[in-house]
C-alpha positions as a Markdown table, in Angstrom:
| # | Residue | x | y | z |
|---|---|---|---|---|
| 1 | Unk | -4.0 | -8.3 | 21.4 |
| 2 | Unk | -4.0 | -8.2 | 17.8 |
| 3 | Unk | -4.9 | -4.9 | 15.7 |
| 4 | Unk | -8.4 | -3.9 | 14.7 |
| 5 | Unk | -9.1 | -3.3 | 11.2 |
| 6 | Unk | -11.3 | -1.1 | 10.4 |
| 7 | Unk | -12.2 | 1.9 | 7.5 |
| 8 | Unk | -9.9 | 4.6 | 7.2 |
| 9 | Unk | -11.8 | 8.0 | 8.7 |
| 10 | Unk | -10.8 | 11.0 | 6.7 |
| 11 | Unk | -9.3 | 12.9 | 9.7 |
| 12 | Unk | -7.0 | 10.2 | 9.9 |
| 13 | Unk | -4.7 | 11.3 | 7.0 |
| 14 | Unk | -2.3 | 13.0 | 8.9 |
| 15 | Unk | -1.5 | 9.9 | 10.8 |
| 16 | Unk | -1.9 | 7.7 | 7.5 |
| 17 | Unk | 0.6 | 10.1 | 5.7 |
| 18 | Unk | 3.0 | 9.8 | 8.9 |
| 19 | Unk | 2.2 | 5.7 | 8.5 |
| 20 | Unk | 3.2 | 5.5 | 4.8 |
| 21 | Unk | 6.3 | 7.8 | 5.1 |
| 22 | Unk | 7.9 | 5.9 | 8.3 |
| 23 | Unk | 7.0 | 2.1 | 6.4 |
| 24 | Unk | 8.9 | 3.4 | 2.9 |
| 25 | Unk | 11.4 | 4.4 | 5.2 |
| 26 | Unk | 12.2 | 1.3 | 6.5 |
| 27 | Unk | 12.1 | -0.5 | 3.4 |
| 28 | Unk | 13.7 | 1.8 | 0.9 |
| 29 | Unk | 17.1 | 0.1 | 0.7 |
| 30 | Unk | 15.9 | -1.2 | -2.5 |
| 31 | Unk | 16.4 | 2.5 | -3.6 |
| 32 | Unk | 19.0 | 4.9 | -3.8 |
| 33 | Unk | 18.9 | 7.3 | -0.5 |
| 34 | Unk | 17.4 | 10.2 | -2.3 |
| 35 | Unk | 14.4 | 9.1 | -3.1 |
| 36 | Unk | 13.2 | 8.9 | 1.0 |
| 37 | Unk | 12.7 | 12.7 | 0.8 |
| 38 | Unk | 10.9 | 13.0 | -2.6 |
| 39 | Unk | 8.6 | 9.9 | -1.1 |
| 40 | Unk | 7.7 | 11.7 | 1.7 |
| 41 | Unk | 7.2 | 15.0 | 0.1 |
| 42 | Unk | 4.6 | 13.1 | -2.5 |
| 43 | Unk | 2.9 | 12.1 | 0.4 |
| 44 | Unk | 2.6 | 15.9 | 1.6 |
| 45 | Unk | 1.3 | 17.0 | -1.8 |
| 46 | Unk | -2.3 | 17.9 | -2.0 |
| 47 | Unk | -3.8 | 15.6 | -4.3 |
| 48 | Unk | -2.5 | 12.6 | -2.0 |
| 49 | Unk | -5.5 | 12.4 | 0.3 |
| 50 | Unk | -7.9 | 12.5 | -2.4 |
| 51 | Unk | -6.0 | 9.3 | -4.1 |
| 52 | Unk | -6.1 | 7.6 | -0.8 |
| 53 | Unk | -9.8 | 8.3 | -0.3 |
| 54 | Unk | -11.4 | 7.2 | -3.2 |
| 55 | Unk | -10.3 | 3.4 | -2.7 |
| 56 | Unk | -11.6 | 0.9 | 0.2 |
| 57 | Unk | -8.6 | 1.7 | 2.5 |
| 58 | Unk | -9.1 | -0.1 | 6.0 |
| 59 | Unk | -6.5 | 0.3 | 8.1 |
| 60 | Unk | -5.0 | -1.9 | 11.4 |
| 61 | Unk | -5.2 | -0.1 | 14.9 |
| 62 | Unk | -4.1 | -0.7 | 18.2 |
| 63 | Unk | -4.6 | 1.3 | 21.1 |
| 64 | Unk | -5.8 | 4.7 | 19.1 |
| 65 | Unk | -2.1 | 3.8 | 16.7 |
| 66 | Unk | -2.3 | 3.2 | 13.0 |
| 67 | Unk | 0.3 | 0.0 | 12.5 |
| 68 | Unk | -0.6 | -0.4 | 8.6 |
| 69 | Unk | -2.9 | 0.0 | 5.8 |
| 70 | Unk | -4.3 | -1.8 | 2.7 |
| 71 | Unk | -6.9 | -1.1 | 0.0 |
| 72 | Unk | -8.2 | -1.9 | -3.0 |
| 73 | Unk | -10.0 | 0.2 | -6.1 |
| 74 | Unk | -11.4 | -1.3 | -9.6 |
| 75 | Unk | -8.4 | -1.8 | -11.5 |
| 76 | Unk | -7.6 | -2.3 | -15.5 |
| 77 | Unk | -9.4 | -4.8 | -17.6 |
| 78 | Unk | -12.1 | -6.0 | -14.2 |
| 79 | Unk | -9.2 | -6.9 | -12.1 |
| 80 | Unk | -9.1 | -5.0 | -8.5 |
| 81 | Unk | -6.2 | -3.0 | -7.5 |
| 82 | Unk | -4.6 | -3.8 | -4.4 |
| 83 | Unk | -3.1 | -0.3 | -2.9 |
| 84 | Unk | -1.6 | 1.5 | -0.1 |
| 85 | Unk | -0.3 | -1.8 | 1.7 |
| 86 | Unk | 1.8 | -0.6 | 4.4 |
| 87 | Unk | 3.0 | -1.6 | 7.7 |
| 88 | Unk | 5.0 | 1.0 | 10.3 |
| 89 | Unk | 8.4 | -0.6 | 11.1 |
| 90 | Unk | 7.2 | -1.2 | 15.0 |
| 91 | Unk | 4.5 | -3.8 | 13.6 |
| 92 | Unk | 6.4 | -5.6 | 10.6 |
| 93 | Unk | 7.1 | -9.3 | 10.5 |
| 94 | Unk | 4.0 | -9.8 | 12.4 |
| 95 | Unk | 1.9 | -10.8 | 9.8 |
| 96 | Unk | 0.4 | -7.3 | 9.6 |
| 97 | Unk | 0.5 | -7.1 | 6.0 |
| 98 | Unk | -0.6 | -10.8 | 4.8 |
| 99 | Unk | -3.8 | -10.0 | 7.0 |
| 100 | Unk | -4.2 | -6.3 | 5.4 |
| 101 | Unk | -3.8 | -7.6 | 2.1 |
| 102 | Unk | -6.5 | -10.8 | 2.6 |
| 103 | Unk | -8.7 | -8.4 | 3.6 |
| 104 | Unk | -8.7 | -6.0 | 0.7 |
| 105 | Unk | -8.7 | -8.9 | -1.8 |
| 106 | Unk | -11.6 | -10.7 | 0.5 |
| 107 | Unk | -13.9 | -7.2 | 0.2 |
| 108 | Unk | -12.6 | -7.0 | -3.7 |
| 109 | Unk | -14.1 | -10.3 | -3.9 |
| 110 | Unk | -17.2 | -9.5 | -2.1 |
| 111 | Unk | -17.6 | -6.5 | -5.0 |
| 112 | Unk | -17.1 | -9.7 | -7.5 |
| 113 | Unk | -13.6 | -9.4 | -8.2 |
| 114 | Unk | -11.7 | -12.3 | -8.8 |
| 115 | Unk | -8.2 | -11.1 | -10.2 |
| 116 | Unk | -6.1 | -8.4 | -8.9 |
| 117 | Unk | -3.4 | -6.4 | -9.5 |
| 118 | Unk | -0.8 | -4.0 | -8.1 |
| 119 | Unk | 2.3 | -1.8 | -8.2 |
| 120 | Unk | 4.9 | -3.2 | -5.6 |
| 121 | Unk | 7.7 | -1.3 | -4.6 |
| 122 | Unk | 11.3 | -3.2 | -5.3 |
| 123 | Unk | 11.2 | -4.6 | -1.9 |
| 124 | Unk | 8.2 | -6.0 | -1.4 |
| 125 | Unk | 8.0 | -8.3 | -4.4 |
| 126 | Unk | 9.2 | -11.2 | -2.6 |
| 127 | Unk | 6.2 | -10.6 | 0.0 |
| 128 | Unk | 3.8 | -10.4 | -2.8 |
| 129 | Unk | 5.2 | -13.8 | -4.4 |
| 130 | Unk | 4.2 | -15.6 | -1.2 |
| 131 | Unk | 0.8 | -14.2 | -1.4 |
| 132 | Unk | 0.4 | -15.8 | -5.5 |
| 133 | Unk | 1.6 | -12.1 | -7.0 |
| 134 | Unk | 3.2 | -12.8 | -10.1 |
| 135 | Unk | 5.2 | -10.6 | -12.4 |
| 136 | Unk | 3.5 | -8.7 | -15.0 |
| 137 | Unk | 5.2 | -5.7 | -16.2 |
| 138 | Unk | 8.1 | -3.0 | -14.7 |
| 139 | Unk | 6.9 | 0.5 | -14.3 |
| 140 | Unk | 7.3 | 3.6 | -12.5 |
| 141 | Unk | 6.0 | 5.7 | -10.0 |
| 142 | Unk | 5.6 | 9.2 | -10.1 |
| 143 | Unk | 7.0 | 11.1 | -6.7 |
| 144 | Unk | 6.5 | 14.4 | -8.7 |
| 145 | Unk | 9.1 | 17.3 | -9.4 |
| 146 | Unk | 10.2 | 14.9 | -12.6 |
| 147 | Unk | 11.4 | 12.0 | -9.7 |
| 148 | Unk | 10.0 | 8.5 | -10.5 |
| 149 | Unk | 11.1 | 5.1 | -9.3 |
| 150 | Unk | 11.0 | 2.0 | -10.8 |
| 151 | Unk | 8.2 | -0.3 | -9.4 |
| 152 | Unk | 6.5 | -3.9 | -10.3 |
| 153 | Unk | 3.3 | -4.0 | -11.2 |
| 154 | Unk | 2.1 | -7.7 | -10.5 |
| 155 | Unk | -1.2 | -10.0 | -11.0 |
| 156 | Unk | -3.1 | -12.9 | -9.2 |
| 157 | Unk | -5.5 | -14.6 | -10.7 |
């Protein structure tokens, strides 16, 4: 049976945070080893939640068990942002994410969006490329205590 999505509830950030930290995890080869720790510790830090919260985050479910995430939130220049795409290690290659992602530009769309934007992690660009992400800048991401690492931020419009 394939996951429900459905809105994140707010007393589901423990299990969100636990979500995000096991699926950068997995996929962090694209970084040196260190930066594991500092992720998850950003992902601790009190203003995460907050962050999380204040986009359209729907997450996948199966049997009570978050398996991934997605959202979106108004972006630069009218373009959404596509956020928080993440799928736990048990539930990847499953076509978890392309349907997460769908989603979150589908209900960008229904807010009259038609371009969007995001900041992919190293690893994931190639994942992005087969969803008609392109290139648009580098950048970095904060993980706090003066740790950063170098992202993608990408468009489709």
């Amino acid at each position: 049976m394939p996951p429900t999505l459905r809105p994140l509830r707010p007393d589901e950030m423990p299990a969100l945070v636990a979500l995000h930290a096991a699926s950068f995890a997995a996929l962090a080869t694209a970084y040196p080893p260190h930066l594991v720790p500092a992720y998850a510790a950003m992902l601790r830090a009190p203003d995460y939640p907050p962050e999380v919260l204040a986009s359209d985050l729907w997450v996948a479910e199966r049997d009570g068990r978050l398996l991934g995430s997605a959202g979106w939130c108004p972006g630069e220049d009218g373009a959404a942002r596509i956020r928080k795409v993440f799928v736990h290690p048990d539930a990847a290659r499953q076509g978890l994410a392309t349907r997460l992602v769908r989603a979150a530009e589908a209900r960008a769309g229904a807010a009259g969006h038609r371009r969007f934007m995001l900041r992919a992690y190293l690893g994931a660009v190639p994942f992005y490329e087969s969803l008609g992400y392109r290139a648009d800048r580098p950048g970095e991401r904060s993980l706090g205590h003066g740790i950063s690492m170098p992202v993608l931020f990408m468009r489709k419009d």
